[in-house]
C-alpha positions in Angstrom: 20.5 -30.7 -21.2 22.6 -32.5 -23.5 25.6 -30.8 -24.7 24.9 -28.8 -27.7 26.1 -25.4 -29.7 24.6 -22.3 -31.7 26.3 -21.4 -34.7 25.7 -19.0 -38.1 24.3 -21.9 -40.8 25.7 -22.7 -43.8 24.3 -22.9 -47.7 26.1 -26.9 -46.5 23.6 -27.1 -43.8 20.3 -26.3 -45.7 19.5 -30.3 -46.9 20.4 -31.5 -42.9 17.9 -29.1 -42.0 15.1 -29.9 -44.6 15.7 -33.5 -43.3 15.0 -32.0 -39.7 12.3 -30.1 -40.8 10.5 -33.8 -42.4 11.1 -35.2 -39.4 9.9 -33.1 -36.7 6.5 -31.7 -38.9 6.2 -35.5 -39.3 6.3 -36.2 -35.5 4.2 -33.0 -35.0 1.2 -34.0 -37.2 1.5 -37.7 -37.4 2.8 -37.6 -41.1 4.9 -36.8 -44.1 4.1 -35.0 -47.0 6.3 -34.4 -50.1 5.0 -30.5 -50.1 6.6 -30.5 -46.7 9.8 -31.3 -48.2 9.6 -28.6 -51.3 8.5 -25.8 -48.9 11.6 -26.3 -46.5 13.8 -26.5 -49.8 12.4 -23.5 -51.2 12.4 -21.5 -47.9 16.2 -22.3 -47.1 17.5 -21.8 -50.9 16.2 -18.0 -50.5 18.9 -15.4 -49.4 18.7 -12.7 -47.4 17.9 -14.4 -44.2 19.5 -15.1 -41.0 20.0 -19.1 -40.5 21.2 -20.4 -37.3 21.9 -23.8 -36.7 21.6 -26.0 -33.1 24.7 -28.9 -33.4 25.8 -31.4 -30.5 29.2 -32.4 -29.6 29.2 -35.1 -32.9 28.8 -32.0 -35.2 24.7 -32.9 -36.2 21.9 -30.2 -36.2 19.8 -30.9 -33.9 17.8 -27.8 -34.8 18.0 -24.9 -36.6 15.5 -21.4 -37.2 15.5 -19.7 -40.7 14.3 -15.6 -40.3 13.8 -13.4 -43.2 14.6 -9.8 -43.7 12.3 -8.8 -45.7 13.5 -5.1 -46.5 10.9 -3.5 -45.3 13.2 -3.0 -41.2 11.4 -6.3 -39.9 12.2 -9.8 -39.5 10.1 -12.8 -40.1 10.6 -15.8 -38.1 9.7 -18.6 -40.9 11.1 -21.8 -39.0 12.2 -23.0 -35.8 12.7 -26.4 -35.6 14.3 -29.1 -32.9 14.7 -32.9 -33.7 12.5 -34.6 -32.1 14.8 -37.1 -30.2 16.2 -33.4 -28.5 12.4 -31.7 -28.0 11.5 -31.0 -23.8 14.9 -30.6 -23.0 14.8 -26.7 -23.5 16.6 -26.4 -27.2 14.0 -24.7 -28.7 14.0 -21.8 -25.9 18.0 -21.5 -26.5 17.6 -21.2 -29.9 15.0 -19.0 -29.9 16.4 -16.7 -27.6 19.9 -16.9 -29.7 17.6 -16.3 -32.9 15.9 -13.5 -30.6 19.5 -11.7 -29.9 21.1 -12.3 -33.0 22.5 -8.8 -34.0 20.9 -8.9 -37.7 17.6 -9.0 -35.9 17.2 -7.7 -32.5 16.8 -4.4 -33.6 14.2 -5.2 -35.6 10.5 -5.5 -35.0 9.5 -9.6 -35.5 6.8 -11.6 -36.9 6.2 -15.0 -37.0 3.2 -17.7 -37.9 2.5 -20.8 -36.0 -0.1 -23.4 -36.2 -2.9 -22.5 -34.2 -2.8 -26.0 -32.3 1.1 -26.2 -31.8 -0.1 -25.2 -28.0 4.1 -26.1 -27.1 5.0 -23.6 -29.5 2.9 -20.8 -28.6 3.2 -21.5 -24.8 7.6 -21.2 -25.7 7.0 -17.5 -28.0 4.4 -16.4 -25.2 7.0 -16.7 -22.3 9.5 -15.0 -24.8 7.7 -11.7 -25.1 5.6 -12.6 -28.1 2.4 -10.8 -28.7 -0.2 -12.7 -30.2 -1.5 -10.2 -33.0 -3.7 -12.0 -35.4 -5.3 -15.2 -37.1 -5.5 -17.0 -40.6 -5.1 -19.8 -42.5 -2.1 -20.9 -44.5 -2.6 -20.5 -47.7 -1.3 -24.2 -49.2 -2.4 -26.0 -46.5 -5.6 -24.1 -44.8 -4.6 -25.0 -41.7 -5.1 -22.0 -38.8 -2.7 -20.4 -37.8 -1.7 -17.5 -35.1 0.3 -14.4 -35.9 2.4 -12.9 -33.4 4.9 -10.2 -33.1 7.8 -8.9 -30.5 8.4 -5.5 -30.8 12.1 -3.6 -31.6 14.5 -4.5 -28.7 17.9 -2.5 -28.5 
């Protein structure tokens, strides 16, 4: 596993990780849209939200999730990302698990959506403790998706 760190992001960090969010939706689907782009941007200018942040040794993200809090005792896992140069090395189960224990959220009940096909995805929340709950389509995209949820954890 290459040599890499979990920190608290920055409001300096949000454009590296809308690049990172381009470029691994890109390798995920096979291409780039602009929307892509203005959904990351909008997402990571909102506040209230826990952003961590997954750097090597030279300082660059590498991967990053953004969660939400949205006031009603949950948390909402939006996105969890890893560059795809650094994907199947096990950085998206670190930073899961660090988004997972973060103290902002692991007392909280969580949610997240995932693309019904991202089979790597579901496979990582699955061995987690995720629950899948229910089903649906995004709403800008149509696209299925999967809900799931991991209950409160003290």
């Amino acid at each position: 596993m290459e040599d890499v760190s979990i920190r608290a992001g920055l409001a300096s960090d949000e454009g590296r990780c809308v690049e990172l969010w381009v470029r691994a939706v890109a390798h995920r689907d096979g291409v780039t849209e602009e929307a892509v782009r203005h959904r990351a941007e909008t997402k990571l200018a909102r506040r209230n939200r826990v952003l961590l942040v997954l750097y090597d040794v030279a300082g660059d993200i590498r991967g990053y999730s953004l969660t939400f809090l949205p006031g009603d005792g949950a948390a909402h896992l939006s996105q969890l990302a890893i560059d795809p140069d650094f994907q199947g090395a096990g950085h998206g189960h670190r930073l899961l698990v660090a988004t997972m224990e973060h103290p902002a959220l692991k007392p909280r009940k969580m949610t997240l959506r995932v693309l019904a096909d991202n089979l790597p995805a579901r496979t990582l929340y699955e061995r987690l403790g995720w629950i899948a709950a229910d089903k649906g389509s995004f709403s800008d995209s149509g696209h299925p998706w999967v809900g799931y949820s991991l209950p409160e954890r003290m």
